[in-house]
DRENDRENTI-372473 format. One record per residue (C-alpha): residue in three letters; chain; residue number from 1; x, y, z. Coordinates in nm, 2 decimals. Layout:
% residues N
<atom code="ALA" unit="A" pos="NUM" x="X" y="Y" z="Z"/>
...
***
This chain:
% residues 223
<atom code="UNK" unit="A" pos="1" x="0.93" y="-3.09" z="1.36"/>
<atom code="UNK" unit="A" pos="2" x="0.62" y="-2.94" z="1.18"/>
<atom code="UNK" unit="A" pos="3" x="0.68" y="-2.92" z="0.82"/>
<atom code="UNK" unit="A" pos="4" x="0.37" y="-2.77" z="0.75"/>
<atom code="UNK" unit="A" pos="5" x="0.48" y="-2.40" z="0.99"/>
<atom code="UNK" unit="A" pos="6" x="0.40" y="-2.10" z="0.79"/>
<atom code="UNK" unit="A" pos="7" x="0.75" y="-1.95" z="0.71"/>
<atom code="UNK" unit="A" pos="8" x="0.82" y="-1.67" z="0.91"/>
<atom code="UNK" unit="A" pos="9" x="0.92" y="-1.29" z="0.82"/>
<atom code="UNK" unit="A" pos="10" x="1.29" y="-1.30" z="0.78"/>
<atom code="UNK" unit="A" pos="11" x="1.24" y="-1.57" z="0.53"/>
<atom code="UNK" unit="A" pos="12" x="1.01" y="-1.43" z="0.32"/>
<atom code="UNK" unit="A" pos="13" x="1.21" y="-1.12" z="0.29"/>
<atom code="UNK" unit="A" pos="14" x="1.52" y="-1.31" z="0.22"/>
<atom code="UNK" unit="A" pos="15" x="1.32" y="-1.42" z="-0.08"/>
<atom code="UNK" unit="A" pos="16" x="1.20" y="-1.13" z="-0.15"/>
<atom code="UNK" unit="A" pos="17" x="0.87" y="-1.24" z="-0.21"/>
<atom code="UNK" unit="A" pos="18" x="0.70" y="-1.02" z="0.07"/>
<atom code="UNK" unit="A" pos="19" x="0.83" y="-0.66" z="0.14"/>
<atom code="UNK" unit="A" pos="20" x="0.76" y="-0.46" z="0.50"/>
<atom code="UNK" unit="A" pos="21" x="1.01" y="-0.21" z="0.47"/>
<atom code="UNK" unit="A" pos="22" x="1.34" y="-0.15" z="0.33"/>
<atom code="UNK" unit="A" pos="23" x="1.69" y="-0.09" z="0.52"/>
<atom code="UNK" unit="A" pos="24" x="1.84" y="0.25" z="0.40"/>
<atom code="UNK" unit="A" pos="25" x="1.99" y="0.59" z="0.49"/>
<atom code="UNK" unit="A" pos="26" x="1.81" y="0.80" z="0.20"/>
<atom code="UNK" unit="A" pos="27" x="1.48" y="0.99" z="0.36"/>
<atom code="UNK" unit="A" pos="28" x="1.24" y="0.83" z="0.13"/>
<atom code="UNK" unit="A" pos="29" x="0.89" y="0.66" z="0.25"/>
<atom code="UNK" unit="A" pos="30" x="0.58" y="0.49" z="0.11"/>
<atom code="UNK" unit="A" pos="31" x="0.28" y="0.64" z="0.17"/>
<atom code="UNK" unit="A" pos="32" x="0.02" y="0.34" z="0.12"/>
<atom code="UNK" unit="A" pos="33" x="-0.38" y="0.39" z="0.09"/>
<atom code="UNK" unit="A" pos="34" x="-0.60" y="0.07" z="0.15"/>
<atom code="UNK" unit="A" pos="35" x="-0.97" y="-0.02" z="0.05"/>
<atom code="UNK" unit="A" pos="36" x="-1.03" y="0.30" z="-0.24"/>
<atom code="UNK" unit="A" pos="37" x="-1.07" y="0.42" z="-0.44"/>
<atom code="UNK" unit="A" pos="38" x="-1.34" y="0.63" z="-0.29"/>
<atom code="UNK" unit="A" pos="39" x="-1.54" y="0.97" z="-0.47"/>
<atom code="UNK" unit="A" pos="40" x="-1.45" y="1.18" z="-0.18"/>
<atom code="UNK" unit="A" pos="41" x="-1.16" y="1.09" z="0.04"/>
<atom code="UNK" unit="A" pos="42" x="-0.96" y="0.94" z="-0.22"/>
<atom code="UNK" unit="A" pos="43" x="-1.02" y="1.26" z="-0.43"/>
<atom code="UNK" unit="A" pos="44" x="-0.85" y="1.45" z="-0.12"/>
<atom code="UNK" unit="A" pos="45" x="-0.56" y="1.21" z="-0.06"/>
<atom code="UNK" unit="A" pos="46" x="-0.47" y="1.31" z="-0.44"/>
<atom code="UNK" unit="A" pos="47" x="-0.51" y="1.66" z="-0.38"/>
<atom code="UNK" unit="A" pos="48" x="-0.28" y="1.67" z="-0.06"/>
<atom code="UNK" unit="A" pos="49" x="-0.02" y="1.44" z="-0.22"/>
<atom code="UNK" unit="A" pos="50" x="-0.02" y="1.69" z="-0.58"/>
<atom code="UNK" unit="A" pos="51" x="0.04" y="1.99" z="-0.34"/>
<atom code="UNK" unit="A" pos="52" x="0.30" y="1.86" z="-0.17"/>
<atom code="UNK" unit="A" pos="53" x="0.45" y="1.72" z="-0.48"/>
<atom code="UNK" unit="A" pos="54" x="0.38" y="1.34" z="-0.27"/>
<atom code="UNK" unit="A" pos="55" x="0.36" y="1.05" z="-0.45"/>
<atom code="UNK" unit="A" pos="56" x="0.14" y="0.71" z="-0.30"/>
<atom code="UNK" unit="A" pos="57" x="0.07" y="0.37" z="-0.37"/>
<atom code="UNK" unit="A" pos="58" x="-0.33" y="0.28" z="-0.37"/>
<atom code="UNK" unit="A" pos="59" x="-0.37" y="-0.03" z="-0.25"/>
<atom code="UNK" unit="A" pos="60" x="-0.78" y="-0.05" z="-0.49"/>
<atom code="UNK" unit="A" pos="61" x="-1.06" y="-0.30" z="-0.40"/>
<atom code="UNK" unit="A" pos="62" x="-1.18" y="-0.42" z="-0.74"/>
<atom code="UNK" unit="A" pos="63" x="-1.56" y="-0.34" z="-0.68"/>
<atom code="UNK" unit="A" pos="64" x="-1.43" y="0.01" z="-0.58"/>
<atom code="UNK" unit="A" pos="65" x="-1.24" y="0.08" z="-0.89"/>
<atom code="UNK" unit="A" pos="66" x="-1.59" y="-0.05" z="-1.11"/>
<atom code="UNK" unit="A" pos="67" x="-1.77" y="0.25" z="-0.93"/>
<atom code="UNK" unit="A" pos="68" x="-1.52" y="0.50" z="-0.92"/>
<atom code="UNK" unit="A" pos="69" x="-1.30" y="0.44" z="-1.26"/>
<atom code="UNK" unit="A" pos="70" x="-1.24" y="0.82" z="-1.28"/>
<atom code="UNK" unit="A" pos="71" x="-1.08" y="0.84" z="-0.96"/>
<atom code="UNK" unit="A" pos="72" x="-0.84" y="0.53" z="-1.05"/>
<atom code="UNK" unit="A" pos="73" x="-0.78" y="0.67" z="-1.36"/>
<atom code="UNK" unit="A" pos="74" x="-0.68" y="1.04" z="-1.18"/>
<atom code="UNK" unit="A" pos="75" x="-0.45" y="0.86" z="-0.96"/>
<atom code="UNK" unit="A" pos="76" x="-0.26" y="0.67" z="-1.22"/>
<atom code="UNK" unit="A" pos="77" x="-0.22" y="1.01" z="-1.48"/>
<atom code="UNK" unit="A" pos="78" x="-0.11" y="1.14" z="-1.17"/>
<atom code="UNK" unit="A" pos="79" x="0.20" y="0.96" z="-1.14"/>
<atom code="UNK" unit="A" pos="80" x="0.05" y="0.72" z="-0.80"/>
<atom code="UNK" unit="A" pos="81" x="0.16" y="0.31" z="-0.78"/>
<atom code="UNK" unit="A" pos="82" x="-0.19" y="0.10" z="-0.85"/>
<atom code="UNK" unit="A" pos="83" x="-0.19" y="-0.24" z="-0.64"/>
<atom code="UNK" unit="A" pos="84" x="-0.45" y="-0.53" z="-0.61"/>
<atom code="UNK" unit="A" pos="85" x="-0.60" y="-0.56" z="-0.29"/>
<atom code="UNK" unit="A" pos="86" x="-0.88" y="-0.81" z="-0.44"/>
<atom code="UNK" unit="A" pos="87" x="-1.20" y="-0.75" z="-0.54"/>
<atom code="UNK" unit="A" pos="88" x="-1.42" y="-0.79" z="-0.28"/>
<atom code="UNK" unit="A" pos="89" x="-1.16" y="-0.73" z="0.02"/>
<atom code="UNK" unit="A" pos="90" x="-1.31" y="-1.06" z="0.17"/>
<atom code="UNK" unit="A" pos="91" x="-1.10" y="-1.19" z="0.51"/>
<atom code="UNK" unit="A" pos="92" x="-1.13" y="-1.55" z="0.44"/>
<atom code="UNK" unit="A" pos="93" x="-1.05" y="-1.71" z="0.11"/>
<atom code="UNK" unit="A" pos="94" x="-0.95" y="-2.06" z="-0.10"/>
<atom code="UNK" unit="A" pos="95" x="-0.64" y="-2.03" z="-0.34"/>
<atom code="UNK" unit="A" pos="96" x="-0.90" y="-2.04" z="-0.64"/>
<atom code="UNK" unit="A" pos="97" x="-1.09" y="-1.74" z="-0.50"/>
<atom code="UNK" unit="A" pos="98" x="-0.78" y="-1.58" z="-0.43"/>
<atom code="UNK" unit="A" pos="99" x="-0.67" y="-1.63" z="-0.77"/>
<atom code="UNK" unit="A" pos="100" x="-1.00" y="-1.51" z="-0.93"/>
<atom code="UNK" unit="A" pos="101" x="-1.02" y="-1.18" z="-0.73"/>
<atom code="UNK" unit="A" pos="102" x="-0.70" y="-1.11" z="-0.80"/>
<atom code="UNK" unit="A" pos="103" x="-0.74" y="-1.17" z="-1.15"/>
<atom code="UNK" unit="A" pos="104" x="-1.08" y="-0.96" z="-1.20"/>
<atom code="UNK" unit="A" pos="105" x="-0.95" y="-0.63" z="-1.02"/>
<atom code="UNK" unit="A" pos="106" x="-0.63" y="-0.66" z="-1.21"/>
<atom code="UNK" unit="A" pos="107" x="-0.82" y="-0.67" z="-1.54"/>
<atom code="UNK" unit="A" pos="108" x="-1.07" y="-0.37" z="-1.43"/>
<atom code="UNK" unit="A" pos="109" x="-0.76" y="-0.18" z="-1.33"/>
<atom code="UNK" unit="A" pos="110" x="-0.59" y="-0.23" z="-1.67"/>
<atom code="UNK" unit="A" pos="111" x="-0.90" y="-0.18" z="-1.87"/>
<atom code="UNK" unit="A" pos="112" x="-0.93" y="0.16" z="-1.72"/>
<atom code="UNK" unit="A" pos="113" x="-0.55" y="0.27" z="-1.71"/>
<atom code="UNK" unit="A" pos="114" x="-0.36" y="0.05" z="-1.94"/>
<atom code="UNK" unit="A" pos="115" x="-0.17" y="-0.04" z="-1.63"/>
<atom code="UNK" unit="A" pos="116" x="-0.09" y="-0.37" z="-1.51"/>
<atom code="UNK" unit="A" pos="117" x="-0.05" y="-0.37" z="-1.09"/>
<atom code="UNK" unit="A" pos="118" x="0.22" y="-0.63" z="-0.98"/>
<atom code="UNK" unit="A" pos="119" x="0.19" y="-0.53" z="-0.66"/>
<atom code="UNK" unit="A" pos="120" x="-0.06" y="-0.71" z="-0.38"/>
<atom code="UNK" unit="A" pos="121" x="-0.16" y="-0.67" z="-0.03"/>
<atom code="UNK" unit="A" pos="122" x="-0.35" y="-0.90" z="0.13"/>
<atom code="UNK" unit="A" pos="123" x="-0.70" y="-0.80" z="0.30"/>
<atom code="UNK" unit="A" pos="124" x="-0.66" y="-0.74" z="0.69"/>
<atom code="UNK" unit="A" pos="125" x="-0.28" y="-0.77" z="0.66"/>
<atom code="UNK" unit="A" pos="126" x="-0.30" y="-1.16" z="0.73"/>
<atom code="UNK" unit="A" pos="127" x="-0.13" y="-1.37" z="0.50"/>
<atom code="UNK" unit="A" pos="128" x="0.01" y="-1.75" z="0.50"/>
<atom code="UNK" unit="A" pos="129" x="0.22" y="-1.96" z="0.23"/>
<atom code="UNK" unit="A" pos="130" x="-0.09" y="-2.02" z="0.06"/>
<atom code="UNK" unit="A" pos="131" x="-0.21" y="-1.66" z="0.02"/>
<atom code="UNK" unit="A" pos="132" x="0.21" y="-1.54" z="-0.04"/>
<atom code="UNK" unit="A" pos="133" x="0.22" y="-1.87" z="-0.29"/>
<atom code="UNK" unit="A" pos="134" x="-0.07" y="-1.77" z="-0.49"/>
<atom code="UNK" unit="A" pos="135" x="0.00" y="-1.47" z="-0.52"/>
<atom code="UNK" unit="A" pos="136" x="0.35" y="-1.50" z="-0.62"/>
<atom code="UNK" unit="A" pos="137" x="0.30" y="-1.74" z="-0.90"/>
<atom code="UNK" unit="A" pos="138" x="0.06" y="-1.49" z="-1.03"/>
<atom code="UNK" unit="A" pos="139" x="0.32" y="-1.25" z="-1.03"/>
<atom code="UNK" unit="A" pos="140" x="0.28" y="-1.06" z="-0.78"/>
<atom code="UNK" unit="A" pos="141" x="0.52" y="-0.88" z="-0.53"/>
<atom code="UNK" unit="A" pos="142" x="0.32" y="-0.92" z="-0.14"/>
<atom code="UNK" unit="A" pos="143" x="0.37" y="-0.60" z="0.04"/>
<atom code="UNK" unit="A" pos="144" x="0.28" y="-0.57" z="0.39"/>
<atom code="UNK" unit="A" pos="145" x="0.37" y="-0.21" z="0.61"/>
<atom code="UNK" unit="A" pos="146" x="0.61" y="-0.13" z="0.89"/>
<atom code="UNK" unit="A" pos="147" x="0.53" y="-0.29" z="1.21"/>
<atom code="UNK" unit="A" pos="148" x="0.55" y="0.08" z="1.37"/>
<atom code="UNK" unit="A" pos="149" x="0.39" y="0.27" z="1.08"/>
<atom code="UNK" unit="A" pos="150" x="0.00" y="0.06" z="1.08"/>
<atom code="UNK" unit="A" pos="151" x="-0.19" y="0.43" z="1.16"/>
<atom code="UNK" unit="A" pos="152" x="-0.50" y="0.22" z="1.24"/>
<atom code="UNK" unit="A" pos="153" x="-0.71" y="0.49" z="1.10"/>
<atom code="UNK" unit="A" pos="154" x="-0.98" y="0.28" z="1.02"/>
<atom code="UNK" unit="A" pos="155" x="-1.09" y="0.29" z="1.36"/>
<atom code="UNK" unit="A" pos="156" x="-1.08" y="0.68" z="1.39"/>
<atom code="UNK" unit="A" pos="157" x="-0.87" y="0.73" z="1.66"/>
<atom code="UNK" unit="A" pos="158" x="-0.86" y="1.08" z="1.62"/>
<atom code="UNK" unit="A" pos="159" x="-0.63" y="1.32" z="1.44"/>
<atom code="UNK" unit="A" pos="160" x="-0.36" y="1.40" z="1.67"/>
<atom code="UNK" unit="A" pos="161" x="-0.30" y="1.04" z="1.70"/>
<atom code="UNK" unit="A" pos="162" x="-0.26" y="0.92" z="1.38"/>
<atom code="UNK" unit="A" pos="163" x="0.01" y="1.21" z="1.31"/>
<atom code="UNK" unit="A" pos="164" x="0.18" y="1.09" z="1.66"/>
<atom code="UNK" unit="A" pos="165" x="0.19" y="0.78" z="1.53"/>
<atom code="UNK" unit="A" pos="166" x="0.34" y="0.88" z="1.20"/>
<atom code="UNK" unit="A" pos="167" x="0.55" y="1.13" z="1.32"/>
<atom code="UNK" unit="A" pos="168" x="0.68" y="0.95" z="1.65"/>
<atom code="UNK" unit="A" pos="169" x="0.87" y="0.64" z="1.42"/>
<atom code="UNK" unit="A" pos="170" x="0.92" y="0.76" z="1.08"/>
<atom code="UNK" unit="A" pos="171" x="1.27" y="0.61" z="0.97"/>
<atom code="UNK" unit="A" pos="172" x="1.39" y="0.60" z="0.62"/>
<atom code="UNK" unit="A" pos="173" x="1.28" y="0.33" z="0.39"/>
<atom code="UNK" unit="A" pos="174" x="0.91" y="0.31" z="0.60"/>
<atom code="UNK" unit="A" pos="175" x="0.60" y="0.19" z="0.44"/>
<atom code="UNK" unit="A" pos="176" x="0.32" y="0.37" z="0.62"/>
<atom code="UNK" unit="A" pos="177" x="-0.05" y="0.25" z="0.58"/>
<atom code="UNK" unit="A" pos="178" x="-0.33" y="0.50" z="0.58"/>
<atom code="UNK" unit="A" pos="179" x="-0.72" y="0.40" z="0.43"/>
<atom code="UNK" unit="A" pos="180" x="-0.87" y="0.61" z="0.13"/>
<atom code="UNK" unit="A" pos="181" x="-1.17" y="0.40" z="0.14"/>
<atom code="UNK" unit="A" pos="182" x="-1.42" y="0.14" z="0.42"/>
<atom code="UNK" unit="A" pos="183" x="-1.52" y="0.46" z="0.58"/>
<atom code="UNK" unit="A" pos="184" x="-1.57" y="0.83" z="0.74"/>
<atom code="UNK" unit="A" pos="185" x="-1.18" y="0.94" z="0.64"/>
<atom code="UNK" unit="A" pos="186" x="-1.21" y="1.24" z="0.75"/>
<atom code="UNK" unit="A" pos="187" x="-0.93" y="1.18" z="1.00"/>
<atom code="UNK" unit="A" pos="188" x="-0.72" y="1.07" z="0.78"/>
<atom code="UNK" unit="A" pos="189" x="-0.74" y="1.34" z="0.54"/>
<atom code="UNK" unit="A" pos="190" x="-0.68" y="1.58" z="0.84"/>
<atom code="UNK" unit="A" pos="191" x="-0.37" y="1.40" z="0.98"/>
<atom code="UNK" unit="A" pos="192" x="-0.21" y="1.38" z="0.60"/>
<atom code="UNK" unit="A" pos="193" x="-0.21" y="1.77" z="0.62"/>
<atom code="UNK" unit="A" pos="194" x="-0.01" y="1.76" z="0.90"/>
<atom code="UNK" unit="A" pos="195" x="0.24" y="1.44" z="0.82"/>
<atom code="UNK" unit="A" pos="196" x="0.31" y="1.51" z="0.49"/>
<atom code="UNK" unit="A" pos="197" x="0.45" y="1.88" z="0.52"/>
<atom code="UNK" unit="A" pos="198" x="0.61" y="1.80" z="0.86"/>
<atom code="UNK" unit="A" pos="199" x="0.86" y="1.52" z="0.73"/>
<atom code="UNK" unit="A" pos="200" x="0.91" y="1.71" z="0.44"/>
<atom code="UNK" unit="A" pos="201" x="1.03" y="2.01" z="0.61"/>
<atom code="UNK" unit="A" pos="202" x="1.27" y="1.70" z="0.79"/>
<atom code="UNK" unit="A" pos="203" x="1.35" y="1.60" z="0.47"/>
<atom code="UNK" unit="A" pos="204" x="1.19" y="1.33" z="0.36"/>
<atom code="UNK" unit="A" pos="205" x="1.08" y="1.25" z="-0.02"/>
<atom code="UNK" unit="A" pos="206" x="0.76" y="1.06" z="-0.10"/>
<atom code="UNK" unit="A" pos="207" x="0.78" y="0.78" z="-0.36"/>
<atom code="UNK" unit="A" pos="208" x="0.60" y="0.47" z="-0.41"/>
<atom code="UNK" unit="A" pos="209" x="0.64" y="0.14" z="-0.30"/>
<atom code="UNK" unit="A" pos="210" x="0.81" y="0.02" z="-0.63"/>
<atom code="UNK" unit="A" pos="211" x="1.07" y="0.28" z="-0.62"/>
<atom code="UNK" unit="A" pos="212" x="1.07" y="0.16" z="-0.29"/>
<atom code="UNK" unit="A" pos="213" x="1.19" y="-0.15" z="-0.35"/>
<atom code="UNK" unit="A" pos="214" x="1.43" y="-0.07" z="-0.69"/>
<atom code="UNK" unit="A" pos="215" x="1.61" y="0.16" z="-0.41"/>
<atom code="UNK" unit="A" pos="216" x="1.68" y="-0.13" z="-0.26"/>
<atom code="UNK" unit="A" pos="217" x="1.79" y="-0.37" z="-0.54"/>
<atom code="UNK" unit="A" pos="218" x="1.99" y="-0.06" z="-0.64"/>
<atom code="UNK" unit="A" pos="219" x="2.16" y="-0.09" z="-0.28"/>
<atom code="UNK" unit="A" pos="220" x="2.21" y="-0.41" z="-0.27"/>
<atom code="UNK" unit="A" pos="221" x="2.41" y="-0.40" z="-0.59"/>
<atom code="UNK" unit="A" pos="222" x="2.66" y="-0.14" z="-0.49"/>
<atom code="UNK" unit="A" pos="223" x="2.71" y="-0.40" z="-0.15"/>
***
């Protein structure tokens, strides 16, 4: 038996220490937004999202948020979740760097809002125990996306598919990932037009990944 095996997916979200999705019958979803905040596209995600009464979770590179502090701090008096997704978004890293960049974007985030994130997502979507580990005892809560709902916009696959992809699986309780930032998001900002007044029109309400997740505590204390 290896004792050293990175604990699967089922475990972690017995534990609750790393969150995907949640399991409910209300029409609510998580829109998500990696790698912001950017000037421009991060501007127009916030624009969509206040027409449409939306609310998202921005997922903010550290570095970003130095540049671009009037964005973050839009987004936060606008009602948006604020989450650590390091400071220099770097694909490798040691528990001590993990521990640093989490600390520094958490304190740039909090010197420009006041606000505290407690949520993280590691860069790339790859994690192991030592990533979930540190991150946990740093007090964080890991969140990851739906299998079915990773829009892979980064690679700009072109409008209509990114909305297929949205639309064609959207089940209550999804966490949807989208980038605000990392590139030409054109597409993205395109596709949102289209997504977000579609499932609203099939009844779906936008909230952010924390009220997420206390839909499902609340849930699982009626049970």
């Amino acid at each position: 038996m290896n004792t050293s095996a990175e604990k699967g997916r089922s475990e972690y979200e017995e534990t609750g220490e790393v969150v995907w999705d949640i399991n409910t019958k209300d029409k609510i979803v998580a829109l998500t937004f990696d790698d912001g905040p950017h000037p421009k596209y991060t501007s127009q995600v916030l624009d969509i999202l206040a027409k449409y009464e939306a609310k998202g979770t921005f997922f903010i590179i550290g570095q970003n948020a130095e540049k671009y502090p009037d964005v973050v701090s839009r987004a936060y008096k606008e009602g948006h979740e604020l989450a650590n997704h390091t400071y220099t978004h770097p694909f490798k890293v040691s528990v001590s760097k993990l521990q640093e960049e989490l600390q520094r974007t958490n304190e740039i985030i909090n010197n420009i809002t006041g606000f505290s994130p407690v949520l993280f997502r590691p860069v790339g979507g790859n994690y192991n125990d030592k990533i979930i580990n540190t991150a946990v005892k740093n007090g964080y809560q890991v969140v990851m996306w739906s299998w079915h709902q990773d829009t892979q916009d980064w690679k700009e696959p072109g409008v209509n598919k990114i909305v297929q992809k949205v639309l064609g699986g959207t089940k209550p309780g999804d966490v949807i990932l989208f980038h605000d930032g990392g590139g030409n998001r054109t597409q993205t900002i395109k596709a949102l037009e289209e997504i977000i007044p579609t499932l609203k029109k099939q009844g779906y309400t936008f909230v952010t990944v924390s009220e997420l997740i206390e839909r499902k505590q609340q849930q699982e204390k009626v049970q």
